[in-house]
MITOR-864535 format. One record per atom (N, C-alpha, C): residue number from 1; y, x, z. Coordinates in steps of 0.001 Angstrom, whole numbers, plus 500000, padded with zeros to 6 digits. Layout:
BEGIN
+------+--------+--------+--------+
: resi :      v :      u :      w :
+------+--------+--------+--------+
:  NUM :      Y :      X :      Z :
...
+------+--------+--------+--------+
# end
This chain:
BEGIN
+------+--------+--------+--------+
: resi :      v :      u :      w :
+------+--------+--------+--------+
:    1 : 189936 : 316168 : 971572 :
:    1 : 189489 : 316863 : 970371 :
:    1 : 189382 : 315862 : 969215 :
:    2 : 190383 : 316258 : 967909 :
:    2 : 190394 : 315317 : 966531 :
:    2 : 189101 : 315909 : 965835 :
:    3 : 188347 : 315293 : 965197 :
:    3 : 187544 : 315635 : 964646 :
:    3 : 188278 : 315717 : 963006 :
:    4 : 188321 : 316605 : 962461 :
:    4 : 188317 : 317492 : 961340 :
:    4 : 186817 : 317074 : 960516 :
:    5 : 186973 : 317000 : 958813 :
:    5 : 186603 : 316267 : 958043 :
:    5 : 186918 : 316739 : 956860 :
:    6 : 186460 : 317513 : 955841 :
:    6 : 186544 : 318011 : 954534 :
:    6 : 185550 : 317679 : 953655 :
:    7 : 186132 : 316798 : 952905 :
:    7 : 185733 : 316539 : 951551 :
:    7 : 185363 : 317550 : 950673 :
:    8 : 184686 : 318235 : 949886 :
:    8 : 184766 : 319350 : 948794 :
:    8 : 184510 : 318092 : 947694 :
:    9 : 185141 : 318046 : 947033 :
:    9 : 185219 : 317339 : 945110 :
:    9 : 184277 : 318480 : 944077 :
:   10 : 182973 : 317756 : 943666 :
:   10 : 182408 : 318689 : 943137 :
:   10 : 182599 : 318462 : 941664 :
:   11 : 183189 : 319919 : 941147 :
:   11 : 184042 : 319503 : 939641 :
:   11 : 182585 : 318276 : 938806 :
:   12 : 182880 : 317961 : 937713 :
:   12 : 182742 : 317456 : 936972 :
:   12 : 181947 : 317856 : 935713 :
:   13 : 180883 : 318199 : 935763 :
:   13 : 179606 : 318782 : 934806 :
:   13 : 179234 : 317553 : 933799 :
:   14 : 179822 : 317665 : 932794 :
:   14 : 179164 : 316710 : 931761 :
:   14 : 178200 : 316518 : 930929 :
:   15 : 177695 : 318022 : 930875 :
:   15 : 176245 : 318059 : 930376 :
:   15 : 175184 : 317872 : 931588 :
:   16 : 175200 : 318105 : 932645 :
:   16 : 174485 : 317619 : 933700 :
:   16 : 174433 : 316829 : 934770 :
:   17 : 175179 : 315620 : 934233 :
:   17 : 175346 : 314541 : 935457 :
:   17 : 173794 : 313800 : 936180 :
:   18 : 174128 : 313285 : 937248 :
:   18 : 173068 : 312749 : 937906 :
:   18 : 172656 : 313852 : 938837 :
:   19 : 171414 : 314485 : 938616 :
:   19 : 170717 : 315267 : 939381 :
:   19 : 171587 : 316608 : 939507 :
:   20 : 172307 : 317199 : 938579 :
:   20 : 172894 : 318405 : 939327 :
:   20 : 173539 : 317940 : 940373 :
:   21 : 174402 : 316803 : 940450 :
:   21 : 175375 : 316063 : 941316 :
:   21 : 174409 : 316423 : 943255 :
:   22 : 173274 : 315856 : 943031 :
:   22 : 172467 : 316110 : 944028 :
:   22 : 172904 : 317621 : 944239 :
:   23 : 171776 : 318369 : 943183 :
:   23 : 171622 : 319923 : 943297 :
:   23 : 173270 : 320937 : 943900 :
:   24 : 174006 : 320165 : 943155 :
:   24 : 175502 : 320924 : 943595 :
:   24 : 175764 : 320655 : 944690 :
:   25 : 175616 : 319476 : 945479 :
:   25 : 175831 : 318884 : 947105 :
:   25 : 174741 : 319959 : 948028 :
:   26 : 173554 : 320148 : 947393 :
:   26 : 172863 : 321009 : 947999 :
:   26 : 173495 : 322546 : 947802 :
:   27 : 173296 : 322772 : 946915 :
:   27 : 174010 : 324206 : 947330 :
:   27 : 175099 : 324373 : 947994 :
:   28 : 175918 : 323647 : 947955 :
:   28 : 177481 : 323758 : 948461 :
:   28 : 177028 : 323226 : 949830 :
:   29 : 176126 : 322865 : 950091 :
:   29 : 175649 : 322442 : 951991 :
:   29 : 175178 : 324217 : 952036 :
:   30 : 174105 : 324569 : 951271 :
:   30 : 173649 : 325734 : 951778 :
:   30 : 174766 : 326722 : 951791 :
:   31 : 176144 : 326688 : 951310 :
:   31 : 177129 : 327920 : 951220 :
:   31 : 177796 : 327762 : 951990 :
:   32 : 178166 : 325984 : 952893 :
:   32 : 178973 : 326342 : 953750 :
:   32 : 178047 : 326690 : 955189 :
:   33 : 176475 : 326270 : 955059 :
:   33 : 175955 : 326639 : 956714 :
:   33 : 176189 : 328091 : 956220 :
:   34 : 176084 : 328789 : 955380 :
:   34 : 176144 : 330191 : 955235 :
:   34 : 177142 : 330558 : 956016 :
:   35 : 178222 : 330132 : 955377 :
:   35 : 179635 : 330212 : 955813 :
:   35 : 180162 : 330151 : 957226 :
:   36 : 179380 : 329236 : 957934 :
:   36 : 179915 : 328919 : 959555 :
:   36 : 178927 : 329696 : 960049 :
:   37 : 177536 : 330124 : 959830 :
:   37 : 177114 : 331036 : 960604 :
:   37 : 177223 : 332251 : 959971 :
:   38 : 178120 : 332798 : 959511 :
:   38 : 178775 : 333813 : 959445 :
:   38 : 180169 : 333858 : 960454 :
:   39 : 180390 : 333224 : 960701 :
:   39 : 181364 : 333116 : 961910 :
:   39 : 181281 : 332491 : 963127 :
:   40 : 180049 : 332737 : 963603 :
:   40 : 179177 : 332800 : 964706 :
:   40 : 179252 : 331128 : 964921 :
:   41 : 179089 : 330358 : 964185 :
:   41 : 179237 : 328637 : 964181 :
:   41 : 178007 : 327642 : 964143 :
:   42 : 177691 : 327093 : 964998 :
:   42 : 175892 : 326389 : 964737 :
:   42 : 176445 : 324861 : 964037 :
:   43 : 175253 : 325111 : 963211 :
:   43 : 175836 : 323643 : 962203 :
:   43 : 174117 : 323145 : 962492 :
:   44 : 174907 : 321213 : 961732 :
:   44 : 173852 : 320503 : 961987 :
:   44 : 173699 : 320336 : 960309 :
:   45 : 172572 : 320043 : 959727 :
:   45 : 172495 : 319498 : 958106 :
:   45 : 171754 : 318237 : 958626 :
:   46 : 172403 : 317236 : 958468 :
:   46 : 171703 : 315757 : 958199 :
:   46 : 171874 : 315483 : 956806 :
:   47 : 170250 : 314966 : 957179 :
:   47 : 169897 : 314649 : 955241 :
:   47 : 169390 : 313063 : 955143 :
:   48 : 169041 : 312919 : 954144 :
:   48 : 168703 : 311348 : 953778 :
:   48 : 167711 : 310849 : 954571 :
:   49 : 166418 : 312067 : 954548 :
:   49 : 165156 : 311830 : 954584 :
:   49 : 164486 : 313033 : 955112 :
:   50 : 163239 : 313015 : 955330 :
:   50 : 162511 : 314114 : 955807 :
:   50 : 162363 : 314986 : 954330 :
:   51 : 162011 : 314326 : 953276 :
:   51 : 161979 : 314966 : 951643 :
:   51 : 163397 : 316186 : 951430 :
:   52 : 164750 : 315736 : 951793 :
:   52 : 166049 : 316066 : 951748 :
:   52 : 165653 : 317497 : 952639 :
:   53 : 165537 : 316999 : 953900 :
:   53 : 165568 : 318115 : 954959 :
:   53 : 164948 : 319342 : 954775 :
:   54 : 163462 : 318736 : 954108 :
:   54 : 162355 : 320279 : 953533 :
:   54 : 163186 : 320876 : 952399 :
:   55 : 163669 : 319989 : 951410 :
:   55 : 164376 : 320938 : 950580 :
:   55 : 165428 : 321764 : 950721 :
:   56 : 166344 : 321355 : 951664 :
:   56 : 167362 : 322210 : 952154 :
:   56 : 166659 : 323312 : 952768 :
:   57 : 165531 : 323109 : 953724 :
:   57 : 164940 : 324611 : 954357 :
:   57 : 164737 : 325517 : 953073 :
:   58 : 163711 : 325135 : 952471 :
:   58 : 163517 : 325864 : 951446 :
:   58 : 164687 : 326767 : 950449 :
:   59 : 165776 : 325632 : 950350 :
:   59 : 167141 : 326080 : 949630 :
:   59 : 167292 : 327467 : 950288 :
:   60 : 167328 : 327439 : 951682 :
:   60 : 168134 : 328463 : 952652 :
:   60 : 167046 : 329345 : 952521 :
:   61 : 165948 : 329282 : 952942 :
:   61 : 164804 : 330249 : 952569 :
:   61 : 165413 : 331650 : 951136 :
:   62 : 165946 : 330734 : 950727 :
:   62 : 165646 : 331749 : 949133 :
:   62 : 167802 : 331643 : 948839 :
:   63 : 168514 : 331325 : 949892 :
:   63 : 170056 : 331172 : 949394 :
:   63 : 170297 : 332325 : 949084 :
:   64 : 170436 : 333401 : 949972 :
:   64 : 171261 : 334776 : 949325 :
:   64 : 170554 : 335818 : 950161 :
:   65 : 169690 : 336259 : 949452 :
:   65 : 168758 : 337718 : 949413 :
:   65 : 169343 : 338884 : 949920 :
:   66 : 170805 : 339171 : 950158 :
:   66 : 171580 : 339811 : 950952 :
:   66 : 171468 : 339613 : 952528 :
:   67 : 171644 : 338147 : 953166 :
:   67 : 172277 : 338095 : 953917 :
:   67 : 171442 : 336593 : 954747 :
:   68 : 170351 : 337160 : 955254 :
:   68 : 169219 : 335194 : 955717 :
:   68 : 170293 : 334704 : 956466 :
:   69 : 170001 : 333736 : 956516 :
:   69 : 170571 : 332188 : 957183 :
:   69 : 169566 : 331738 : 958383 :
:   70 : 169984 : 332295 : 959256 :
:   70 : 168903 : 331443 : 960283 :
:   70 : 168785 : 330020 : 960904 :
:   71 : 167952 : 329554 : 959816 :
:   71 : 167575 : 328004 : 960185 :
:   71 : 166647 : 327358 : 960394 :
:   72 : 166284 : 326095 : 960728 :
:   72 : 165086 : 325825 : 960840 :
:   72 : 165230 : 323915 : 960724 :
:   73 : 163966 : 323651 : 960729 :
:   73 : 163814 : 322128 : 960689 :
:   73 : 163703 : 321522 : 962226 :
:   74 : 164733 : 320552 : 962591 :
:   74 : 164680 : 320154 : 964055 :
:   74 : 163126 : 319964 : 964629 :
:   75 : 162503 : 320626 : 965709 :
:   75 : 161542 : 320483 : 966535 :
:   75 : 160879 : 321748 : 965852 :
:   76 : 160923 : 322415 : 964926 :
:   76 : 160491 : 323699 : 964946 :
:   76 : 161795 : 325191 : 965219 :
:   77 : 160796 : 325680 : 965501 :
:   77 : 161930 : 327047 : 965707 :
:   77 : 161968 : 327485 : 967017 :
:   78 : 163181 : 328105 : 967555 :
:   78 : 163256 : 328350 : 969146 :
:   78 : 163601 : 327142 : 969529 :
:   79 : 163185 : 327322 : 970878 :
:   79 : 163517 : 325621 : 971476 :
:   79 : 165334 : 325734 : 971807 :
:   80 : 165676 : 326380 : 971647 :
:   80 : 167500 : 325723 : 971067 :
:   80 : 167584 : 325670 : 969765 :
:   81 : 167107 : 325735 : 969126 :
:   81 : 167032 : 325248 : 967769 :
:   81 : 167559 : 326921 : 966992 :
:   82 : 167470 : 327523 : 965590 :
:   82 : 168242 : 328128 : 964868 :
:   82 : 169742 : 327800 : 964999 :
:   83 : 170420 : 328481 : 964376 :
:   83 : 172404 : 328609 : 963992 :
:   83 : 171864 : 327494 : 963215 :
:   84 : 171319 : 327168 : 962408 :
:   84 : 171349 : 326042 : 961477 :
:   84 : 170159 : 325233 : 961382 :
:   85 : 170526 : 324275 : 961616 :
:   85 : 169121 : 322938 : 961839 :
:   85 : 169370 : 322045 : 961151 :
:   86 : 168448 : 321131 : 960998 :
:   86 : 168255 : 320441 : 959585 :
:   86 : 167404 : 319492 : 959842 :
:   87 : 167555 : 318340 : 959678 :
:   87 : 167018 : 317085 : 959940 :
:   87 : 167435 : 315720 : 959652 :
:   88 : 166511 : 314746 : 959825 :
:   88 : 167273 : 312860 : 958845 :
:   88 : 167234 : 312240 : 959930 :
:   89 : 167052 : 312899 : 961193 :
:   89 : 167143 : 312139 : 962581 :
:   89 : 168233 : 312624 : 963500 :
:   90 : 168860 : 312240 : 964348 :
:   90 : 170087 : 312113 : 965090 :
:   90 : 169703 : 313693 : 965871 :
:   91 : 170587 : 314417 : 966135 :
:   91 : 171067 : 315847 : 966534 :
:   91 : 170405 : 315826 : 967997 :
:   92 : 169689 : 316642 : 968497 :
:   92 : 169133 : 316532 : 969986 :
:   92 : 170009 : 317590 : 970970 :
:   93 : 170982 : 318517 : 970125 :
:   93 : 172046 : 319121 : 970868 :
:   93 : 173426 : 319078 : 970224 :
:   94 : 173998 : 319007 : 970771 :
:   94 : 175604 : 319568 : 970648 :
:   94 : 175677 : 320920 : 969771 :
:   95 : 176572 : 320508 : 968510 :
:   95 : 176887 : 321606 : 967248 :
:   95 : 177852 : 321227 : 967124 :
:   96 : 179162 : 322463 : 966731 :
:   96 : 180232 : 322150 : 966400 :
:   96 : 180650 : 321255 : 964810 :
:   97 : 179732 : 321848 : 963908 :
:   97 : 179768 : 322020 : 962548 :
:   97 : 178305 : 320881 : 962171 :
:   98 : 178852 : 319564 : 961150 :
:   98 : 177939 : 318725 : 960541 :
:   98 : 178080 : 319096 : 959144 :
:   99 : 177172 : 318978 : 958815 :
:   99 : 176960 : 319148 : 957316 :
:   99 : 176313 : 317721 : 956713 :
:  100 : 177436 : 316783 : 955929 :
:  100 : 176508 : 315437 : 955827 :
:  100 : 176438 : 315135 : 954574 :
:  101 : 174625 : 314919 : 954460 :
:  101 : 173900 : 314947 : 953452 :
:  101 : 173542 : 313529 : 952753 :
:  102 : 174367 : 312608 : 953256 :
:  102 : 173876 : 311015 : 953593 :
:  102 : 174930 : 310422 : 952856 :
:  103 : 174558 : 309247 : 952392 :
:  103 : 175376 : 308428 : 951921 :
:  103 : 176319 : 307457 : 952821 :
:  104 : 175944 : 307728 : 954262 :
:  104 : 177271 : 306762 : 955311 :
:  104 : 177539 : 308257 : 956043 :
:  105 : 178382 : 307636 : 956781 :
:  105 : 178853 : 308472 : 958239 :
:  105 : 178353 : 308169 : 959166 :
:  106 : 177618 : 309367 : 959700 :
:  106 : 176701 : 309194 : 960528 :
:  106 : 177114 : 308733 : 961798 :
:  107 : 176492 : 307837 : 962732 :
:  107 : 176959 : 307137 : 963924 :
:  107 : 177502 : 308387 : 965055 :
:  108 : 177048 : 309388 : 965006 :
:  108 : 177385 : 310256 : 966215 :
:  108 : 177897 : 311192 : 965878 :
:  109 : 178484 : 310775 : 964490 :
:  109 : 179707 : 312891 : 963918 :
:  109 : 180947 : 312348 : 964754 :
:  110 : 181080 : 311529 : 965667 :
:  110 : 182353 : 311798 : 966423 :
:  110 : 182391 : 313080 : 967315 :
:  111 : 180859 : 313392 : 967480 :
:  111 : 180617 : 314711 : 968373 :
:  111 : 180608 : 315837 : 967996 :
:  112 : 181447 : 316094 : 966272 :
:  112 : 181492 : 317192 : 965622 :
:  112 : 182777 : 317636 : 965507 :
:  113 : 182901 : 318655 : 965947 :
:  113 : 184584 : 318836 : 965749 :
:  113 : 185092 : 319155 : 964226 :
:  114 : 183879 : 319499 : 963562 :
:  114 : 184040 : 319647 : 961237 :
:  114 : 182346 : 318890 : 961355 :
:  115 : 183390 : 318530 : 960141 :
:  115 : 182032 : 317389 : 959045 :
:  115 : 182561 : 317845 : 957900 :
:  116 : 181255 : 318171 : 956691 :
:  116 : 181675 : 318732 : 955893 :
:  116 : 180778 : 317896 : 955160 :
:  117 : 181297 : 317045 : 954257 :
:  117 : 181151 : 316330 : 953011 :
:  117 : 181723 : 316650 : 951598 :
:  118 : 180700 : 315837 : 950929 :
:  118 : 180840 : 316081 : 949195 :
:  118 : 181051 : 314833 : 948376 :
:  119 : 181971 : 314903 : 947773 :
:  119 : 182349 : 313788 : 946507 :
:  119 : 182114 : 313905 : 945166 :
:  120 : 180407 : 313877 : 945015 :
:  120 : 179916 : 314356 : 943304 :
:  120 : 180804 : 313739 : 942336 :
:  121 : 180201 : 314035 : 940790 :
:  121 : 181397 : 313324 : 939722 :
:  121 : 180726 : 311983 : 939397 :
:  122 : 179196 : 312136 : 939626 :
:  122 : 178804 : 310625 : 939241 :
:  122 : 179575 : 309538 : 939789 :
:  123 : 179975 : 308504 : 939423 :
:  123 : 180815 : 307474 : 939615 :
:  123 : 179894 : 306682 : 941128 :
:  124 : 178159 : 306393 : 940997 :
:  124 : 178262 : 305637 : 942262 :
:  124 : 177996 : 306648 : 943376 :
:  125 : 177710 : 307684 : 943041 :
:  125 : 177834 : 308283 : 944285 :
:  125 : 179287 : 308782 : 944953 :
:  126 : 180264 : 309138 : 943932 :
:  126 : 181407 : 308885 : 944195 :
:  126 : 182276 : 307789 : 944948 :
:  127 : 181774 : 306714 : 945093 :
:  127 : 181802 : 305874 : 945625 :
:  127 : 181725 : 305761 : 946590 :
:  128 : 180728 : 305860 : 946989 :
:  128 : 180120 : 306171 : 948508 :
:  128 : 180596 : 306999 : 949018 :
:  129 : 181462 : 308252 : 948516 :
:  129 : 182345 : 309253 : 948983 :
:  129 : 183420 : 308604 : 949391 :
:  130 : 183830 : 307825 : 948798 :
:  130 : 184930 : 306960 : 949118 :
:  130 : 184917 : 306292 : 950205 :
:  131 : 184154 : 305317 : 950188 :
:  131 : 183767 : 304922 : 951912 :
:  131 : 183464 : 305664 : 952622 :
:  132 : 183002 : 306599 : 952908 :
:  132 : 182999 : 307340 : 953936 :
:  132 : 184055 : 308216 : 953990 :
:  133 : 184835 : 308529 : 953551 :
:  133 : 186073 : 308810 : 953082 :
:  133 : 186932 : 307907 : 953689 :
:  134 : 186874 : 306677 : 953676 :
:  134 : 187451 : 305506 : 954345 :
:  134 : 186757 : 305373 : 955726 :
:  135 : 185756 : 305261 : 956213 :
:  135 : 185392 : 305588 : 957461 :
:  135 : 185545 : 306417 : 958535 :
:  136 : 185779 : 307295 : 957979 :
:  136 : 186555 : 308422 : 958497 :
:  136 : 188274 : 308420 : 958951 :
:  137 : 188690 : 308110 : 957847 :
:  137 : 189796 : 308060 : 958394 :
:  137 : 189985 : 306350 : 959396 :
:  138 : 189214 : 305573 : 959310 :
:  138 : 189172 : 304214 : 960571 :
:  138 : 188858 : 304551 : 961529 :
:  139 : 188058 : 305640 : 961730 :
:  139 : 187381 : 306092 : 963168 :
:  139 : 188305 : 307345 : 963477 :
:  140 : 189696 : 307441 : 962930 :
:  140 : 190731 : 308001 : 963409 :
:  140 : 190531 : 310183 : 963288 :
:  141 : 189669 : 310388 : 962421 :
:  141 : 189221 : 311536 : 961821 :
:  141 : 190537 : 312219 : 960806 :
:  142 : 190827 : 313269 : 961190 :
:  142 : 191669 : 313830 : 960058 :
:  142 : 190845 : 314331 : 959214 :
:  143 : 191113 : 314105 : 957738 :
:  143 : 190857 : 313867 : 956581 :
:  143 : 191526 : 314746 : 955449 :
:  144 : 191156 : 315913 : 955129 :
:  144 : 191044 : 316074 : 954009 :
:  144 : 190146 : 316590 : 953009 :
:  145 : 190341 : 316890 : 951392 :
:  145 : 189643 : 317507 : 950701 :
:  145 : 190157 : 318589 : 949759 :
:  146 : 189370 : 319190 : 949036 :
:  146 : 189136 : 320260 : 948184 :
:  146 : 188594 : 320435 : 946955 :
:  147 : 188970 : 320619 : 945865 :
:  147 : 188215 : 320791 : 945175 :
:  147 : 187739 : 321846 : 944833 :
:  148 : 186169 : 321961 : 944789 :
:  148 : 185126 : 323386 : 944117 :
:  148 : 184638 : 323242 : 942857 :
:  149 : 184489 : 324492 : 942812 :
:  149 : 183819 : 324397 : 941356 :
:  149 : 182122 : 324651 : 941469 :
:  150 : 181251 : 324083 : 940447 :
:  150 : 180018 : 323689 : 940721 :
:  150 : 179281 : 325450 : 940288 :
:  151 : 178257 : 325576 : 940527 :
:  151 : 177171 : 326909 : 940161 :
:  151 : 177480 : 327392 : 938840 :
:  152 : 177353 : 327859 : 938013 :
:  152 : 176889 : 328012 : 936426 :
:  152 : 175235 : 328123 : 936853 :
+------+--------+--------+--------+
# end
């Protein structure tokens, strides 16, 4: 099994660089766990920090008023965890689907068959997209990306 690896390129907001850059990586994490557990898919969200992780719950809490997202923060929830779990500490089960919230590549997404990363427009976080971007493809990951367009 190749592990699969998508970049999304988050357009380029010039009246709101910096922090939307964050905010757009977050939503576009909360649209694609939407997305894979809509097609019966358990994803992992690794985040920076425990700070990262509460905000993503919360994100999903309130994502789309149509249609909940069942997730939870690792060690709460059912003891197999929600379709979508969320945490800044290493995965305690097997998920097909990573969602990475981090500035490296995480030591154990070889055990993900999709990793789904973001390349904001700010230049150093862009950067860091890049290397891991480059890490990815050294640890023999097929590699590509996409570009989205950000919220209004």
């Amino acid at each position: 099994m190749q592990t699969q690896v998508m970049f999304y390129i988050l357009s380029d907001d010039k009246q709101n660089a910096g922090a939307s850059d964050t905010s757009s990586a977050f939503y576009h994490a909360c649209l694609q766990a939407s997305h894979f557990y809509r097609q019966n898919q358990r994803v992992f969200i690794y985040t920076q920090d425990q700070k990262v992780a509460e905000q993503i719950d919360e994100l999903l809490w309130a994502f789309d008023s149509d249609s909940f997202v069942p997730h939870n923060l690792v060690g709460e929830g059912p003891k197999q965890g929600a379709a979508v779990e969320i945490s800044y500490q290493a995965p305690r089960s097997r998920r097909p689907v990573l969602i990475n919230l981090t500035e490296t590549v995480p030591t154990f997404a070889n055990q993900f068959r999709l990793i789904v990363d973001f390349v904001p427009s700010d230049e150093t976080l862009k950067q860091q997209a890049r290397e891991r971007f480059k890490t990815c493809r050294q640890w023999g990951f097929q590699v590509d990306n996409q570009t989205v367009e950000n919220p209004q």
